[in-house]
C-alpha positions as CSV (number, residue, x, y, z in Angstrom):
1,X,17.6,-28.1,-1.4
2,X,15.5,-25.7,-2.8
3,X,13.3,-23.8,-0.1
4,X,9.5,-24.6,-0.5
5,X,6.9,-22.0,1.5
6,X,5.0,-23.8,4.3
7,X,2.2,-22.0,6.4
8,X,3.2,-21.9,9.5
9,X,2.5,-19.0,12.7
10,X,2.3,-15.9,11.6
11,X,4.4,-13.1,13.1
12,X,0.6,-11.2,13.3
13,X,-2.5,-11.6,12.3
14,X,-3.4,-10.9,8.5
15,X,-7.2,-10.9,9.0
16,X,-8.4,-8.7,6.7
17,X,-5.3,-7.2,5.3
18,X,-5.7,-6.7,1.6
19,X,-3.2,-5.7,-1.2
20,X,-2.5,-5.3,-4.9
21,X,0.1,-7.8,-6.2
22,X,1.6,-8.0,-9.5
23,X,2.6,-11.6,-10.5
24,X,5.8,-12.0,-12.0
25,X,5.3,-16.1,-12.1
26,X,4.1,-19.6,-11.3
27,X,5.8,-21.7,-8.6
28,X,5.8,-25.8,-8.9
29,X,2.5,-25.6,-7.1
30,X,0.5,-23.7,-9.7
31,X,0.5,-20.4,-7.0
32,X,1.4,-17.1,-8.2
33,X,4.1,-15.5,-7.0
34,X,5.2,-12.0,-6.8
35,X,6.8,-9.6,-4.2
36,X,5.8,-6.7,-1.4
37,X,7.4,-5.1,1.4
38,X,10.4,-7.0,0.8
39,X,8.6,-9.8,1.0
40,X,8.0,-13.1,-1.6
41,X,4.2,-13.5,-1.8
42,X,2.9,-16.3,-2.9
43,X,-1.3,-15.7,-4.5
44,X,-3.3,-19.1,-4.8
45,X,-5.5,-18.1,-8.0
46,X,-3.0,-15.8,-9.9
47,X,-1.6,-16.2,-13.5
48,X,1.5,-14.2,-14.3
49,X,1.2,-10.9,-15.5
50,X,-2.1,-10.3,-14.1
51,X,-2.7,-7.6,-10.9
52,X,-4.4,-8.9,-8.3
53,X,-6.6,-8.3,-5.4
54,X,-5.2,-10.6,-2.5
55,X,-6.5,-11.4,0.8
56,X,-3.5,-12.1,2.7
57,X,-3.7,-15.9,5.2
58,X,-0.9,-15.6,6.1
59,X,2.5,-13.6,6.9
60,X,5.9,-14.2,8.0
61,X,9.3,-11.5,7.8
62,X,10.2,-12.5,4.4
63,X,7.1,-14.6,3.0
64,X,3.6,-14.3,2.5
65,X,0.5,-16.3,1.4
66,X,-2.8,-15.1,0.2
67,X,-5.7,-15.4,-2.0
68,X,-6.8,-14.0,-4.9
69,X,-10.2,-11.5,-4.0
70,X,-10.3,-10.1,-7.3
71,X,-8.5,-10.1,-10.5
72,X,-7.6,-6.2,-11.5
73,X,-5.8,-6.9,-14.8
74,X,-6.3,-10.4,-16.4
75,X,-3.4,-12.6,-18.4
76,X,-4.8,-13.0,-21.8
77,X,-4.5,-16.4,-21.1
78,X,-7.5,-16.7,-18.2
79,X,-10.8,-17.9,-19.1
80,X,-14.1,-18.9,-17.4
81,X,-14.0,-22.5,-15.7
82,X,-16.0,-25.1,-17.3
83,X,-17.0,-26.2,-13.8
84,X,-19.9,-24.8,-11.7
85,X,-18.3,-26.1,-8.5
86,X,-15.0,-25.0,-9.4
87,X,-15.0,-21.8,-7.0
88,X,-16.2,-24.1,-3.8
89,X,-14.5,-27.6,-4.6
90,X,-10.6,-28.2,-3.8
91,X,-10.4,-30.9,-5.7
92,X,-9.1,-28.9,-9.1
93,X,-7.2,-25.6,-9.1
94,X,-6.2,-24.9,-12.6
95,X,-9.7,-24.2,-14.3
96,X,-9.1,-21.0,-15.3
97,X,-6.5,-22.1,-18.0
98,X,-7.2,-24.0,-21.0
99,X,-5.6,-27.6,-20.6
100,X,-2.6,-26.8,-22.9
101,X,-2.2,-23.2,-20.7
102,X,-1.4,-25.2,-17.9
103,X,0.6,-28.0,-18.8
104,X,3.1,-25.4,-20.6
105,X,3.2,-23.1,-17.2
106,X,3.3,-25.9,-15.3
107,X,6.4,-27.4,-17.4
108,X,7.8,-24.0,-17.0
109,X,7.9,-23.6,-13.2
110,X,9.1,-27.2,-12.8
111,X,12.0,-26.2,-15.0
112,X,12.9,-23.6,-13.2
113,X,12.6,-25.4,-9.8
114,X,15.0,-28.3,-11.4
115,X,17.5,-26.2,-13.1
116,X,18.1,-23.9,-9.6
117,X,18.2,-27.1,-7.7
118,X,20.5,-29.2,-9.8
119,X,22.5,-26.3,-11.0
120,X,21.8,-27.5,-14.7
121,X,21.3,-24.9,-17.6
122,X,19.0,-26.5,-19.8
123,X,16.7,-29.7,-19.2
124,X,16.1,-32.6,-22.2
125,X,12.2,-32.1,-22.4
126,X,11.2,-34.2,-24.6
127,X,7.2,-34.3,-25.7
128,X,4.6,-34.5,-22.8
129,X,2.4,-37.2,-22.1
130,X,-1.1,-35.3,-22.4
131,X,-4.4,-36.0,-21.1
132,X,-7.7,-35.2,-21.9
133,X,-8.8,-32.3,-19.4
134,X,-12.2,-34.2,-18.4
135,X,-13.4,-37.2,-17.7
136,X,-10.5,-38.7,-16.9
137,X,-10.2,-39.7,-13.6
138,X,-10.9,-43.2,-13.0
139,X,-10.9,-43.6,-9.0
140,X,-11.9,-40.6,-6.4
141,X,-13.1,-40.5,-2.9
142,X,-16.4,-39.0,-2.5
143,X,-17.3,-37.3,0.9
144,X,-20.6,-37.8,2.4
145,X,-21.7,-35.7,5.8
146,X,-24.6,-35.7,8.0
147,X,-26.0,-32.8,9.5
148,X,-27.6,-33.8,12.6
149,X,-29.2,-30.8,13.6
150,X,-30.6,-30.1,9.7
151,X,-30.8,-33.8,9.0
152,X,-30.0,-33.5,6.0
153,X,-26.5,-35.2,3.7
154,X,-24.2,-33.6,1.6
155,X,-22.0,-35.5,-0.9
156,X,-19.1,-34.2,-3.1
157,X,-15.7,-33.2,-1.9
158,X,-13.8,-31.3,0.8
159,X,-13.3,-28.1,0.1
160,X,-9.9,-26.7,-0.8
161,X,-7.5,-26.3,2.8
162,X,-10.3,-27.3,4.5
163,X,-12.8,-30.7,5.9
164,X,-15.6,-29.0,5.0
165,X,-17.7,-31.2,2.4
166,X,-18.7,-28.7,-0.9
167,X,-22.2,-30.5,-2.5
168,X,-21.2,-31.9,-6.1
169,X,-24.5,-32.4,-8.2
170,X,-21.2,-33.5,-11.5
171,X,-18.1,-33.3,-11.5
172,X,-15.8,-32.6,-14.2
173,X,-12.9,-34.7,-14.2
174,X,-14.1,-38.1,-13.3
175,X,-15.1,-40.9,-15.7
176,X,-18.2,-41.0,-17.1
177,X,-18.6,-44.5,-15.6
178,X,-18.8,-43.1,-12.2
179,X,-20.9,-40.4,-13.1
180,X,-24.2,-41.2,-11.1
181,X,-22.4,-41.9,-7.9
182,X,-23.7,-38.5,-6.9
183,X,-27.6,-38.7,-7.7
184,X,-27.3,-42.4,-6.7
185,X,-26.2,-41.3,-2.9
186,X,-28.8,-38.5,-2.4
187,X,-31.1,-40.4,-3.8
188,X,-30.4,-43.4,-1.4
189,X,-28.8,-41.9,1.6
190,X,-31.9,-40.0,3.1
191,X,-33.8,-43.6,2.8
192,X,-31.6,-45.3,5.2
193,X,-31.6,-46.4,8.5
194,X,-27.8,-46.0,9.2
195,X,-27.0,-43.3,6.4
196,X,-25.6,-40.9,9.0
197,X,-22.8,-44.6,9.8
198,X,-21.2,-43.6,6.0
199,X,-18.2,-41.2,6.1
200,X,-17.0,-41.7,2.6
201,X,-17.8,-43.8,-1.0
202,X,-14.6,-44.5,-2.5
203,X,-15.8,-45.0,-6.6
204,X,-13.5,-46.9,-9.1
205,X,-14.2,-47.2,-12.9
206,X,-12.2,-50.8,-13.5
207,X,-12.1,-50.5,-17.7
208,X,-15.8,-49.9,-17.6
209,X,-16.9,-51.5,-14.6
210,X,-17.9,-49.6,-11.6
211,X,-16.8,-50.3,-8.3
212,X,-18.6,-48.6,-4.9
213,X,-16.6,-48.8,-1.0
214,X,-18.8,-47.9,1.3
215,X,-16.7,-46.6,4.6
216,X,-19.5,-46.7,7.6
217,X,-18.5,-46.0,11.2
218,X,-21.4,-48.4,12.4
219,X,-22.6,-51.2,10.9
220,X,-25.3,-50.9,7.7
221,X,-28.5,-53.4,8.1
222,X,-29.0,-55.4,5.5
223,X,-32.1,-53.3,4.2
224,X,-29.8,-50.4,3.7
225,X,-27.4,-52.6,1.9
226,X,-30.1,-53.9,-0.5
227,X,-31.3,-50.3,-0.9
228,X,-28.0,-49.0,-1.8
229,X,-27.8,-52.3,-4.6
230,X,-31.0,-51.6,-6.2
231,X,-30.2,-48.2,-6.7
232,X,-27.2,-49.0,-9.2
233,X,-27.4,-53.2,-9.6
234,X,-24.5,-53.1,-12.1
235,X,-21.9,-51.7,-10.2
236,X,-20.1,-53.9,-7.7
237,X,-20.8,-52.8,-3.9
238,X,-18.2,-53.4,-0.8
239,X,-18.4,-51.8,2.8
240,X,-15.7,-50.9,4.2
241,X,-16.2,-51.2,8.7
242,X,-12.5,-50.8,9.1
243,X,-9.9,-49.9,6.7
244,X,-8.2,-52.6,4.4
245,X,-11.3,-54.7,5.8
246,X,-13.5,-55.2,3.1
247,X,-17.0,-57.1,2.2
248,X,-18.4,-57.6,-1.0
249,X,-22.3,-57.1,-0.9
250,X,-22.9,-59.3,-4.0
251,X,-22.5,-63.2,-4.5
252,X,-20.5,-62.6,-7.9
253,X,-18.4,-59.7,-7.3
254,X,-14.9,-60.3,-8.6
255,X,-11.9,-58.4,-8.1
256,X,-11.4,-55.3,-10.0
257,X,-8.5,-55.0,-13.2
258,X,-7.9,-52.9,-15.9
259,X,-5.5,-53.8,-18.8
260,X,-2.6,-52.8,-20.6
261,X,-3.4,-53.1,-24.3
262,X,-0.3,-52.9,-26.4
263,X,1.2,-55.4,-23.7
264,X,-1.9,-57.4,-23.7
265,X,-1.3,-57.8,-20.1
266,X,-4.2,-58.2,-17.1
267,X,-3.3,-56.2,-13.4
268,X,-5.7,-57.6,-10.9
269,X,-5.7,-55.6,-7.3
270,X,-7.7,-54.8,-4.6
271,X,-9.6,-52.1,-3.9
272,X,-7.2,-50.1,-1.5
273,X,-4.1,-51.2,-3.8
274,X,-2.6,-48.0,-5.3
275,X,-3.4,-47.6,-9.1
276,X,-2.5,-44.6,-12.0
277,X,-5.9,-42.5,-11.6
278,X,-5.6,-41.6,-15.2
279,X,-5.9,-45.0,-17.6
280,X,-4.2,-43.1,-21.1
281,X,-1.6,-41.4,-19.1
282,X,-0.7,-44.5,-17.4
283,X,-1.0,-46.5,-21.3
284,X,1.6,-43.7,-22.4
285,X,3.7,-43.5,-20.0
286,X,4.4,-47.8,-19.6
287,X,4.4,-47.6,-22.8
288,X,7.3,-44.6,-23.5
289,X,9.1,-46.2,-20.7
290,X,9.5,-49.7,-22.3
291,X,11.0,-47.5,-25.4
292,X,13.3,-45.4,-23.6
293,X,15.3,-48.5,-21.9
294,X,15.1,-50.6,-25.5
295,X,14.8,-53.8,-23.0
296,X,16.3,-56.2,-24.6
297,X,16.6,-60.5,-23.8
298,X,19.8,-60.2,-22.8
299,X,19.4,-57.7,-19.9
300,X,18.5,-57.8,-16.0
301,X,16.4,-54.9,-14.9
302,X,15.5,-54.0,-11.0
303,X,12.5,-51.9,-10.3
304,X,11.7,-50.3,-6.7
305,X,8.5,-49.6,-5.7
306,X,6.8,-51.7,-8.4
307,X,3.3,-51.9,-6.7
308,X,0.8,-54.5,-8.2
309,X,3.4,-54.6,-11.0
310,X,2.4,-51.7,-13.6
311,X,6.0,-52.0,-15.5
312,X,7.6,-55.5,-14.0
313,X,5.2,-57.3,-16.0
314,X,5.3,-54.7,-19.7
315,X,9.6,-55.2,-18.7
316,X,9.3,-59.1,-18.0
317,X,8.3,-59.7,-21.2
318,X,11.1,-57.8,-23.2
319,X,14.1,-58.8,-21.0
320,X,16.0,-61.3,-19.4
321,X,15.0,-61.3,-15.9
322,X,13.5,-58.6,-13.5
323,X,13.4,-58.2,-10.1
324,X,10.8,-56.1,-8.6
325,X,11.4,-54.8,-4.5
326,X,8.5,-53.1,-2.6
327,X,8.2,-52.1,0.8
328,X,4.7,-53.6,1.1
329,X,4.2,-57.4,1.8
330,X,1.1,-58.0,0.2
331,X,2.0,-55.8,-2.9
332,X,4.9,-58.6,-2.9
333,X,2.2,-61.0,-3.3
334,X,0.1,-59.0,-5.7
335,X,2.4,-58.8,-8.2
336,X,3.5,-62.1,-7.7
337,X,-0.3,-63.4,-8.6
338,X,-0.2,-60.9,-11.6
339,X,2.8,-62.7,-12.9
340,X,1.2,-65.6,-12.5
341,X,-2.2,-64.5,-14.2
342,X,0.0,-63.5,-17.3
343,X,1.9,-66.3,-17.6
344,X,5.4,-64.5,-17.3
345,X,8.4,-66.8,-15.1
346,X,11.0,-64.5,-15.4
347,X,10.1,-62.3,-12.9
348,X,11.0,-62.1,-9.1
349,X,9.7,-60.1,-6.3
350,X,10.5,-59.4,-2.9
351,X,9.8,-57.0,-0.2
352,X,12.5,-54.6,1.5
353,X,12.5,-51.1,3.7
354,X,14.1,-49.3,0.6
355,X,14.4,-46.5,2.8
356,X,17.0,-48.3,5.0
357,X,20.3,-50.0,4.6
358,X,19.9,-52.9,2.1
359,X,20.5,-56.4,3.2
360,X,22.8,-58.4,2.1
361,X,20.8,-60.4,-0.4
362,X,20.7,-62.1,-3.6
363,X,19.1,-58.9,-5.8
364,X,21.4,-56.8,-4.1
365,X,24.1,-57.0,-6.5
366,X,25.6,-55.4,-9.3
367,X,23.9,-57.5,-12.0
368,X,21.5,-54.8,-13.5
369,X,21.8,-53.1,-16.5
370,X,18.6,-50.8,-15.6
371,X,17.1,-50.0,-12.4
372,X,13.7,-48.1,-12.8
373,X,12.0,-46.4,-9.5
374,X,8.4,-45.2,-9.2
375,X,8.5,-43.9,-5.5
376,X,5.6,-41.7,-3.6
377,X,6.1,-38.0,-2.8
378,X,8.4,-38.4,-0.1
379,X,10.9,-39.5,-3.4
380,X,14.3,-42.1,-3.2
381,X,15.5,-40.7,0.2
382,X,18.1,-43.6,1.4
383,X,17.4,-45.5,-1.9
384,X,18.9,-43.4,-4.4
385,X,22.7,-43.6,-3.2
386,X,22.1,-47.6,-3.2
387,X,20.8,-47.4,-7.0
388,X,24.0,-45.7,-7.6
389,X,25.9,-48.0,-5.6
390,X,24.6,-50.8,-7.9
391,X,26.3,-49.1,-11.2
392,X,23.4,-49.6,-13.5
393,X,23.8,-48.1,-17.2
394,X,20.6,-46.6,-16.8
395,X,18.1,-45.0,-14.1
396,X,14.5,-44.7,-15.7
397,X,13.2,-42.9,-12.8
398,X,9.1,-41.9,-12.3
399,X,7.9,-39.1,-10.6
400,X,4.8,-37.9,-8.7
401,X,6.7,-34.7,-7.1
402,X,9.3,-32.8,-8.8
403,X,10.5,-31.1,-5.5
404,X,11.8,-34.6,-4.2
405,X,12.7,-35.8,-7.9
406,X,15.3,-32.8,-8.0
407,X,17.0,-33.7,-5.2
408,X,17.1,-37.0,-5.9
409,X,18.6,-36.1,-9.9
410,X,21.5,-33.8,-7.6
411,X,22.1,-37.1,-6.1
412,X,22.3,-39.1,-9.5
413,X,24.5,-36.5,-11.3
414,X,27.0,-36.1,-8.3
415,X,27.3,-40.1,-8.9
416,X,28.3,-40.1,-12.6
417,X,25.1,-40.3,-14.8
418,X,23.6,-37.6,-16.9
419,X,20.3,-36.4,-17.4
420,X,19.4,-37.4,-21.3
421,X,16.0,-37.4,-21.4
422,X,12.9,-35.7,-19.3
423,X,9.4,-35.7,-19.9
424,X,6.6,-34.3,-18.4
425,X,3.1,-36.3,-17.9
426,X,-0.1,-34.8,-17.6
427,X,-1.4,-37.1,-14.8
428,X,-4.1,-34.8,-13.2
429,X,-5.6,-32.3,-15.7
430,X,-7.0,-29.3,-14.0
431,X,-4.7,-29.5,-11.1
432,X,-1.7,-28.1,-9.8
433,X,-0.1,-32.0,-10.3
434,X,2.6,-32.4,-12.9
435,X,4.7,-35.7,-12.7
436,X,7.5,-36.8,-14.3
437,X,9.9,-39.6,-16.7
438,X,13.6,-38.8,-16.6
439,X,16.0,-40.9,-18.0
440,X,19.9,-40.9,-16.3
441,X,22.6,-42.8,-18.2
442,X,26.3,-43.5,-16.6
443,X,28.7,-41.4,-18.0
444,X,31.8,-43.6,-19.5
């Protein structure tokens, strides 16, 4: 497995140690990387080629971590970012490149990662999904804090390795829907009795509508409630007293959806159901997987990890049968009332540790022509050798984390199939994120 720097204790302290570093590259993680006394150094900030000025965080015998102080000698390929909060906010790190910049270095070092942990020689890129670089983020977590001793509230977003909230007056990448979330909440939060109670306000744009999750610690009056209403009466306001526990403020909320156009399909979920963050990467990339499996009537297809059913359904209606498995009981359920909404039959669901050793059960067989997998960072791990098992012609597999997508492909190509197409998708403009579409078929 390939060998992925973590901070840990350093051997000694690097307060205040500075040192000039020439970049030779870009790791996975959009960090530079380059190399002194002996040692791999890897500068947050950095663009290969350029010399840098790094404050060293941290230091080990054969690895070091730092940040970039001051750039020396720019890459031609650096330019201002189009953020003012940009140098204070952690929620983007890639500013400094134009959006076609970073999706081509960010290709580049995920090659290189794949290649030296697959032992392949050259990957099947096919065109990447692309995304707009702003505006489009359609759900984010904004942070609110109370000073006591200032009383006084800051809202935006935690600062980068660090709790500390940074004030955001805009921010660049999220939907212009949810735009006002940020005058709305200084404007209103000061007003209230229990302001100091809210933690967080979770925002979703829901194909146009907004959506507000109030998380308080304590509970809000209704004054403060009617306050926080009045101050933007079309969205749709819940609070949030424990987590998953949710109550709608308004007599005709309903539950947020977005839809799938070309499949003229409806998802309904709930708020704290996981969802794509970006709408037209998430379009694209149901829409390329449909094309690279060709589903056809005649074909049974399994999916793992299937969520609130963001491919079952787009699948169900091209193909024989599908079964979906998630590890989540009420994402069972979900996807089960989303099948119903649409009107589709041939679609199963049911919910399983796919971690774990499968039980013996009625999906669990050799029956599939496809399988496709969506999993979290953590990757297949325990579910992989099982697809495998299972024979399918084809593995459409969908990544969020290329380091555990590597090792899961070793796993894949040690069983038989062959990498024939990859793609990259452009999920999270701006950041460090690049996921993933990689098609394996069974060698004959």
């Amino acid at each position: 497995m390939v060998k992925i720097y973590q901070a840990g204790k350093a051997k000694k302290s690097p307060a205040n140690q500075a040192i000039q570093l020439k970049i030779d590259r870009l790791d996975h993680q959009g960090q530079g990387i380059g190399y002194w006394q002996g040692k791999i150094v890897f500068a947050s900030g950095a663009l290969p080629g350029e010399t840098v000025d790094l404050q060293l965080t941290d230091t080990k015998s054969k690895v070091a971590k730092g940040k970039v102080r001051r750039v020396l000698d720019a890459s031609p390929l650096r330019q201002q970012a189009a953020c003012p909060h940009f140098a204070n906010c952690g929620g983007c790190q890639l500013q400094y490149l134009s959006a076609e910049a970073q999706l081509e270095l960010k290709q580049q070092a995920v090659d290189q990662m794949i290649c030296h942990q697959t032992g392949l020689k050259d990957l099947p890129w096919q065109p990447a999904i692309r995304s707009a670089g702003a505006g489009y983020r359609r759900r984010a977590r904004i942070g609110v804090w109370f000073d006591k001793q200032q009383q006084r509230f800051t809202v935006g977003f935690r600062q980068a390795n660090d709790k500390t909230i940074s004030a955001v007056a805009h921010c660049l990448v999220l939907s212009p829907v949810l735009a006002p979330v940020f005058s709305v909440l200084n404007q209103v939060l000061p007003q209230l009795k229990q302001g100091s109670a809210i933690t967080h306000v979770e925002v979703l744009d829901a194909d146009g509508q907004a959506y507000l999750i109030v998380r308080h610690i304590r509970a809000l009056p209704e004054s403060d409630q009617q306050l926080l209403l009045q101050a933007w009466p079309d969205a749709f306001w819940l609070g949030e007293a424990q987590p998953g526990e949710f109550t709608a403020w308004q007599a005709d909320y309903r539950p947020p959806e977005y839809q799938l156009a070309e499949q003229k399909l409806r998802l309904q979920f709930e708020p704290d159901d996981f969802i794509q963050v970006n709408p037209e990467v998430n379009r694209q990339m149901v829409q390329q997987a449909l094309d690279w499996l060709e589903p056809d009537l005649t074909q049974n297809i399994l999916e793992l990890y299937s969520g609130i059913g963001n491919f079952s359904l787009a699948l169900a209606q091209r193909t024989k049968a599908v079964h979906a498995l998630e590890g989540v009981a009420t994402m069972v359920r979900r996807i089960e009332q989303n099948a119903q909404l649409n009107k589709i039959s041939n679609l199963t669901a049911a919910q399983a540790d796919l971690h774990l050793p499968w039980p013996k059960a009625d999906w669990n067989q050799p029956v599939y022509d496809a399988v496709l997998l969506d999993p979290a960072r953590a990757g297949a791990v325990g579910a992989a050798e099982q697809i495998a098992a299972l024979g399918p012609a084809r593995i459409l597999y969908v990544s969020c984390n290329p380091v555990s997508f590597a090792a899961d492909a070793k796993l894949f190509l040690a069983a038989g199939y062959q990498l024939v197409k990859l793609a990259a998708m452009d999920m999270f403009p701006q950041t460090s994120h690049l996921e993933l579409m990689a098609l394996f078929r069974r060698r004959k």
